[in-house]
C-alpha positions, 0 to 999 in steps of 0.5 A: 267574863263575856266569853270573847277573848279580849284577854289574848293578845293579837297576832300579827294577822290581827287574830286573838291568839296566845303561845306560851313555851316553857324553858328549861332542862330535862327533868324539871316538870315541863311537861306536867306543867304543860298539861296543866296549864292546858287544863285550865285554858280548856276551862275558859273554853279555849281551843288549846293545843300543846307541842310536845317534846320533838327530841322524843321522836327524833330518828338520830341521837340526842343527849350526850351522844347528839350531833349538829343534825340530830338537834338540827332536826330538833330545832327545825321540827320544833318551828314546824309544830309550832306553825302548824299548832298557831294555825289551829288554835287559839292556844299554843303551849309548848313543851320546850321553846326553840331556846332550850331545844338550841342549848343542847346544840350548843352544849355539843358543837357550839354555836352556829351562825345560821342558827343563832339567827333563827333562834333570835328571829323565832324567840320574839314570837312567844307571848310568854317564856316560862323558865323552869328549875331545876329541883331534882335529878332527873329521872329514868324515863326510857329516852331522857338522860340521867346524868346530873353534871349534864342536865345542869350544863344544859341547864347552864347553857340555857340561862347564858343563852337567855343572857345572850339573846336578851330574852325575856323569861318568867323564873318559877320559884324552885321552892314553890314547885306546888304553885308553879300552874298557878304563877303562870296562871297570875303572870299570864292575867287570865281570867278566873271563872269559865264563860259559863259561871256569868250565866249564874251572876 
């Protein structure tokens, strides 16, 4: 490896730069997966950020008691992190994408017009889509719900909105949990080593 970074793509402003979400419900591995693909991005000596959960910090009620506000709040402070990580970083991974984030609205009130127009416009602006599965029950965090009927109707909802809007997703195979990092790893063709090794070849 060189240590440029021919192997991210181009913004739109003609910078090397890289955003990767990863989909899906509650309760799946989001997260880890989210902390461990940062792990071996900082390896390559990358500037890494991560956009972590936003539902955790929003002041109305989320889950199965949300409202049109409470996930509007949501989706629009997703957008806002997502800009402001880009403008930092090299390296975007979010925690969550506007699609799923949308699907928890759409569970409750349906879809909205406005909205369905933001998620369409913003969804093209990831380099990768990760969608992860579902493997077990979520469990009790102190904030997430519990229930197993709604974190597959979420669930549910996001794979019609994947249909709906024709998005493009890589499906992590539920029965290789332990290899998710690295098909991510594979799909996203990063390079293996970290700049320093070619001063040893």
């Amino acid at each position: 490896m060189t240590g440029t970074r021919e192997f991210l793509p181009l913004d739109s402003l003609g910078r090397r730069r890289l955003k990767v979400a990863f989909v899906g419900t509650h309760g799946v591995g989001k997260t880890t997966l989210c902390f461990d693909l940062a792990s071996q991005l900082k390896r390559l000596d990358l500037g890494v950020d991560l956009v972590k959960e936003v539902a955790r910090r929003c002041p109305l009620p989320i889950n199965e008691a949300t409202t049109l506000d409470a996930q509007a709040w949501i989706l629009h402070t997703q957008v806002a992190e997502e800009i402001a990580a880009s403008a930092m970083h090299e390296v975007v991974i979010c925690d969550r994408s506007v699609l799923d984030n949308y699907a928890y609205l759409v569970a409750r009130v349906g879809r909205q017009s406005a909205l369905d127009t933001l998620v369409s416009d913003w969804i093209g602006g990831y380099d990768a889509l990760f969608k992860v599965p579902v493997t077990q029950p979520p469990s009790f965090d102190g904030i997430r719900a519990v229930s197993r009927s709604f974190q597959l109707e979420i669930d549910a909802t996001i794979d019609a909105l994947i249909e709906a809007f024709a998005v493009q997703v890589v499906r992590l195979d539920p029965l290789d949990r332990d290899g998710w990092t690295q098909a991510v790893v594979q799909s996203l063709q990063l390079p293996q080593g970290t700049p320093q090794s070619d001063l040893f070849d």
